[in-house]
C-alpha positions in Angstrom: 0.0 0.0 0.0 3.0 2.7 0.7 4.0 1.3 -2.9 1.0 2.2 -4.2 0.8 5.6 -2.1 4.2 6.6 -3.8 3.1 5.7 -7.1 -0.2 7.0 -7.5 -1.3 4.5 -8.3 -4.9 4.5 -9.5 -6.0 1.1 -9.3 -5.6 1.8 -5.5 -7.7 4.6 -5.7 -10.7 3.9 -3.0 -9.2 0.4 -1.6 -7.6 2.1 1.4 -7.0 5.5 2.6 -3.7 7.2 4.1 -3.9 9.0 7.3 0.1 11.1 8.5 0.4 10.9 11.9 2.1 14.4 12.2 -0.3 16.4 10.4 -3.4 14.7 11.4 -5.0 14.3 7.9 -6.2 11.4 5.3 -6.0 11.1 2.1 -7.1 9.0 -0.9 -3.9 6.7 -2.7 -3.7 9.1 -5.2 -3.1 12.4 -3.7 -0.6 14.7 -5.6 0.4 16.3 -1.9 4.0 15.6 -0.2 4.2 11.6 0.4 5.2 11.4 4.1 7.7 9.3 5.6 6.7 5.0 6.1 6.5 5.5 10.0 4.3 8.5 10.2 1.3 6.7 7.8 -1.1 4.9 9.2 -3.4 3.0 6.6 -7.4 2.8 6.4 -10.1 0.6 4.8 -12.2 3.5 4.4 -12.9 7.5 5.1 -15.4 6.4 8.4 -12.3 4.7 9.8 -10.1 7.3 9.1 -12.5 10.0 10.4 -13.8 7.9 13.3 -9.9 8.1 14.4 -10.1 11.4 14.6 -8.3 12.6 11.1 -9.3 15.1 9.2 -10.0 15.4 5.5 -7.2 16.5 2.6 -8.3 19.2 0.7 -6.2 18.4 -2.0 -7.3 15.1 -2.7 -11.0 15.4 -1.1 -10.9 11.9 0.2 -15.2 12.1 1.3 -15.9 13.0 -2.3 -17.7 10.1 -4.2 -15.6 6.5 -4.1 -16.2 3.6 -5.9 -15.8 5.3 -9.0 -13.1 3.1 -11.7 -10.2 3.8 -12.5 -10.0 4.9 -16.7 -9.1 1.6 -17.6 -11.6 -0.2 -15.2 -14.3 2.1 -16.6 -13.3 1.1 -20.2 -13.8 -2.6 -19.7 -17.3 -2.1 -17.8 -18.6 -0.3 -21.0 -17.4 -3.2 -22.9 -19.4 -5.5 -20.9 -22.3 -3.1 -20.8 -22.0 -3.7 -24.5 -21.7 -6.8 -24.8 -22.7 -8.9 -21.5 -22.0 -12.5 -23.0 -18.1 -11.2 -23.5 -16.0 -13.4 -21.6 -12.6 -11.8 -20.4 -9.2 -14.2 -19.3 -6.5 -12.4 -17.3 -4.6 -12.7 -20.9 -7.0 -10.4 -22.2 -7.4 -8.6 -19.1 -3.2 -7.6 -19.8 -3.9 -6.9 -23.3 -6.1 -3.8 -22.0 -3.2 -2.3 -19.8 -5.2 -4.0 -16.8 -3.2 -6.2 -13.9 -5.8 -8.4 -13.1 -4.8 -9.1 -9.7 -5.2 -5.3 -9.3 -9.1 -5.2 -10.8 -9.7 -8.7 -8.6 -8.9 -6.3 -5.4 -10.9 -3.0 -7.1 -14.0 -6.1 -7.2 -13.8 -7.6 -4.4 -13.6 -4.0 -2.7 -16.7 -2.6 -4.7 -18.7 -5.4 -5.6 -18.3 -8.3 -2.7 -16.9 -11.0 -5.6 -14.4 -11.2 -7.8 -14.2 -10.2 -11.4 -15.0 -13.4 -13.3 -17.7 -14.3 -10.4 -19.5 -10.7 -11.7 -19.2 -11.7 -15.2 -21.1 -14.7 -14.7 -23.9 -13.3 -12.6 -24.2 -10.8 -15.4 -24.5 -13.6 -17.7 -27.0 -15.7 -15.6 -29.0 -12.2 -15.3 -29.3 -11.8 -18.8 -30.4 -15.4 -19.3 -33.1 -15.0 -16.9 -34.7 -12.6 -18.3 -34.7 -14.1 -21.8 -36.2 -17.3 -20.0 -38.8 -15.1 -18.3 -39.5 -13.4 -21.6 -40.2 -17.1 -23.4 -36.9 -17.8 -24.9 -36.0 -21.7 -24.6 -33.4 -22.3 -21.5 -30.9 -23.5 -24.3 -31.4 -20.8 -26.7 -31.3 -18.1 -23.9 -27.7 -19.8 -22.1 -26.2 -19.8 -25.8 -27.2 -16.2 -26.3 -25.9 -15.0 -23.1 -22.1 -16.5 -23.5 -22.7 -20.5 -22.4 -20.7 -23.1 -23.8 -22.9 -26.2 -22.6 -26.7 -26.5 -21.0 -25.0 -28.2 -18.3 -22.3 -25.2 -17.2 -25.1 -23.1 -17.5 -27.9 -24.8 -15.7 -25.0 -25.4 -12.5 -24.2 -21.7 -12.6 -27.7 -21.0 -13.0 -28.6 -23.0 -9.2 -25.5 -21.9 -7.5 -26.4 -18.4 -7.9 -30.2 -18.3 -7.7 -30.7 -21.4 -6.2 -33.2 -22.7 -8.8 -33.6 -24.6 -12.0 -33.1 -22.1 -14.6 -36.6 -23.0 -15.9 -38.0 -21.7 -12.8 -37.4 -18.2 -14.5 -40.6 -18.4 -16.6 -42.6 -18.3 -13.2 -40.2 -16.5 -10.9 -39.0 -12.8 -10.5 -35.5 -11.1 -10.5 -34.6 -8.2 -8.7 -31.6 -6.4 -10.4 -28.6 -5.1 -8.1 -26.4 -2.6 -8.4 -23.3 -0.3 -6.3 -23.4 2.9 -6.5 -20.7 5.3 -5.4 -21.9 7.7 -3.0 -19.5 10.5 -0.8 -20.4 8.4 1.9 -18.6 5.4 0.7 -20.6 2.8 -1.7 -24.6 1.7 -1.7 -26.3 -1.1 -2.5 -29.7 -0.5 -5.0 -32.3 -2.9 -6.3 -35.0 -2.6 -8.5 -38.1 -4.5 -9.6 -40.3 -3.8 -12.6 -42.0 -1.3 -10.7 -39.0 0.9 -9.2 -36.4 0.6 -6.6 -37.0 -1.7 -3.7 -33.4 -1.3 -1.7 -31.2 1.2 -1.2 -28.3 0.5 1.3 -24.8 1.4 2.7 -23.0 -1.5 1.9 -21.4 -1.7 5.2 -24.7 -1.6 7.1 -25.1 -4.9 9.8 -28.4 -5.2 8.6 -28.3 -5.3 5.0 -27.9 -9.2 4.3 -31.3 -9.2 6.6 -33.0 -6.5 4.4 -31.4 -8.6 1.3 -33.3 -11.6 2.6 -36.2 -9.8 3.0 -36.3 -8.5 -0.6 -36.3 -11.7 -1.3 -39.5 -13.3 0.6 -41.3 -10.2 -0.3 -40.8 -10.2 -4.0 -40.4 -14.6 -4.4 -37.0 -13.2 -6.4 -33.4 -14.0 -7.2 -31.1 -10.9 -6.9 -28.9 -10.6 -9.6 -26.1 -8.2 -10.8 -27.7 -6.1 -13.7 -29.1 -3.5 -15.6 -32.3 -1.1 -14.8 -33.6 2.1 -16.0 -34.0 3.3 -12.5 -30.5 2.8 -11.5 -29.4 6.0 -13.7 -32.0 8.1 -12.8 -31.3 7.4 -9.0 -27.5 7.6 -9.4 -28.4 10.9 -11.1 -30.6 11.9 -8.4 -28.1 10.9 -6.0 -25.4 13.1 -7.0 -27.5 16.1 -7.0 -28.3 15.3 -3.8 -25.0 15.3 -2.2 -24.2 18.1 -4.7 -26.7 20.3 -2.9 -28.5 20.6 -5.5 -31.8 17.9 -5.2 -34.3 18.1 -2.3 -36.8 15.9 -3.1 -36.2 12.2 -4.9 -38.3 11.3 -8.0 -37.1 8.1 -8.8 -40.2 5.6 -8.4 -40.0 3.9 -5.7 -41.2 0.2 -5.3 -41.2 -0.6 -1.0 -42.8 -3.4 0.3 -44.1 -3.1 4.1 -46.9 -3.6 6.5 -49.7 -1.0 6.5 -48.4 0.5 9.8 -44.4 0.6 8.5 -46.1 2.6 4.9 -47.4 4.9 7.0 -44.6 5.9 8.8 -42.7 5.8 5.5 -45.2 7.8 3.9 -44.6 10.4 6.2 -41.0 10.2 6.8 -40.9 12.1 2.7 -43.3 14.8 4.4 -40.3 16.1 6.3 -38.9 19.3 4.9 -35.6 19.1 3.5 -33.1 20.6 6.4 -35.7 20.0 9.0 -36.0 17.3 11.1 -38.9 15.7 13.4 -38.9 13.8 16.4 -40.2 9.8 16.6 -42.9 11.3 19.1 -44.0 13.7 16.6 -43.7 11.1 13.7 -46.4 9.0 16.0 -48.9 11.9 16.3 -48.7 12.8 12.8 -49.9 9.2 12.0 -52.7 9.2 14.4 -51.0 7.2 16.7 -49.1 9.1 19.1 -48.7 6.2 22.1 -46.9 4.1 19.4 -43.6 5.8 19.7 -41.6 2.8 20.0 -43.3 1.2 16.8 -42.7 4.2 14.7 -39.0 4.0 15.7 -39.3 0.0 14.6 -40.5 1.1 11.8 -37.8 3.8 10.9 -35.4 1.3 10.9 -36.9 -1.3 9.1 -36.8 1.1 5.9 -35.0 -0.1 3.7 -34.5 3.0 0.7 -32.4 4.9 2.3 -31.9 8.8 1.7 -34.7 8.9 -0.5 -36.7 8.0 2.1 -35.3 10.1 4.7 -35.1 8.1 8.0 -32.1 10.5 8.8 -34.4 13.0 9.6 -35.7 12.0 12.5 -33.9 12.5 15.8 -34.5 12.3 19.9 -37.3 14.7 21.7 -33.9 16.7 22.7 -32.6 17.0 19.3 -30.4 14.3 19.8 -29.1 11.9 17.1 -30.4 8.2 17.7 -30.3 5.1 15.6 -29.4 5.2 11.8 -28.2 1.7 10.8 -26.0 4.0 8.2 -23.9 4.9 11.0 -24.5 8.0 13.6 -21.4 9.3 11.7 -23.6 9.4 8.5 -26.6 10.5 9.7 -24.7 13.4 11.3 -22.8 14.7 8.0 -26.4 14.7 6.0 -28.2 16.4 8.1 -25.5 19.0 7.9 -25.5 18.9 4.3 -28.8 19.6 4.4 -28.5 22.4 6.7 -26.2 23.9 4.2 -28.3 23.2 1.6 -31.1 24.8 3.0 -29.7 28.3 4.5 -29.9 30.2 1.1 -33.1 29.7 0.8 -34.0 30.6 4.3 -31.0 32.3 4.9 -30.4 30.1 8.2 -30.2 27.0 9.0 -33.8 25.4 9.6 -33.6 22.0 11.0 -34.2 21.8 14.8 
């Protein structure tokens, strides 16, 4: 990593973070600033740690802007793939692209939670399942989408969705995706309808709310394509721009009739204001079900778009965000930012 940090390298860029001991700031791999001395760096898996430790961000580098983004040459192979899904890619051609592919297996595994080759196939066993679901034969739709034999395909097929892959014809998929936030990488998915999930990747809870998606939905999640993930990434980074108040993207939650209640009115609070779980019970009618409200708070599982992060203690204080209190603490500031010119002071309580 100090290899790396002396380099520049960018294939590092977001794996781990430098922090100097004798200046007290972090940085991202790539900064162009001074490269300290071996024994005054301390190294980081991400910004949280890094801030959590008490360091304080480069404003060179601007390690908290958005990560996950690839590196150029990363980026050029992921159009490829966008283009052509059924490509399949060996480290030889991996090196013929000016890409180490022990490098892009660490960039994955970082990002995505499995290696390169793994995320090719899911893409592949995506596309299949749709063309199964959309009446193609289960041979005709493996060939199409890369598959040497019915048999490779129908073993890859189990292993990741845990089914036959005729089972597509009467079964539903949910497409994932990452999305690179300031706040260090989220998880989306999307059904036909909109998006179901959006998580920090790091939360405890999300392989619960991933299991839940599942029940709800009768689905296989699988790495893919959706016309909602651009519009929310789009959304997204207006909103941590400052520039985007109130999310558009469709939406697509499934909950109880009490929890969509208490969603429903969680996007009624005004951006840069926030409410308490006591007045989030009385709003609903309900003002004896404090506890439940707060249940049902953190049982959303869209975060930011519906904002949970809005709603705080009786005194103000900040209280359970399963992003982190860290998290919930920097966007209610942004918002408070975002909202004094408007106002022309702060208006959250």
């Amino acid at each position: 990593m100090y290899r790396a940090l002396l380099e520049k390298d960018p294939e590092y860029d977001g794996v781990f973070f430098t922090a100097v001991r004798t200046t007290g700031i972090f940085c991202r791999s790539v900064c162009t600033a001074r490269k300290p001395k071996r024994q005054n760096v301390v190294f980081f898996p991400g910004a949280r740690e890094a801030l959590l430790a008490g360091y304080r961000p480069c404003r060179v580098c601007h390690p908290l802007e958005t990560r996950g983004t690839p590196p150029a040459k990363i980026k050029t192979i992921l159009d490829e793939i966008e283009r052509d899904p059924a490509m399949r890619l060996n480290d030889a051609g991996l090196r013929a692209r000016g890409v180490d592919p022990v490098a892009l297996r660490r960039w994955f595994k970082k990002q995505h939670g499995l290696t390169f080759h793994a995320y090719l196939r899911a893409l592949r066993v995506g596309a299949a399942f749709g063309r199964i679901a959309h009446g193609d034969r289960t041979l005709d739709a493996a060939f199409a989408s890369g598959w040497e034999s019915a048999s490779a395909f129908g073993e890859a097929f189990k292993k990741l969705t845990g089914k036959v892959p005729s089972s597509a014809r009467r079964g539903a998929l949910v497409t994932v995706t990452r999305i690179p936030t300031p706040l260090g990488p989220m998880l989306a998915a999307a059904t036909e309808r909109g998006i179901c999930l959006l998580e920090f990747v790091d939360r405890r809870m999300l392989p619960t709310q991933l299991d839940r998606v599942r029940k709800h939905y009768g689905a296989s999640l699988l790495p893919g394509k959706s016309p909602f993930f651009d519009r929310l990434s789009g959304e997204l980074g207006r909103y941590f721009g400052g520039e985007l108040r109130a999310f558009t993207v469709p939406l697509d939650g499934v909950g109880t009739e009490f929890q969509q209640k208490v969603w429903t009115m969680l996007r009624t609070i005004p951006y840069g204001t926030t409410r308490s779980y006591a007045e989030q019970a009385r709003l609903i009618g309900m003002p004896r079900a404090v506890r439940a409200v707060a249940r049902a708070n953190g049982d959303n599982r869209i975060a930011i778009a519906i904002p949970c992060h809005r709603v705080v203690g009786s005194k103000g204080d900040l209280t359970g965000y399963g992003g982190g209190l860290w998290r919930k603490r920097w966007l209610l500031e942004l918002e408070r930012r975002g909202a004094e010119p408007a106002s022309g002071k702060a208006t959250g309580r």
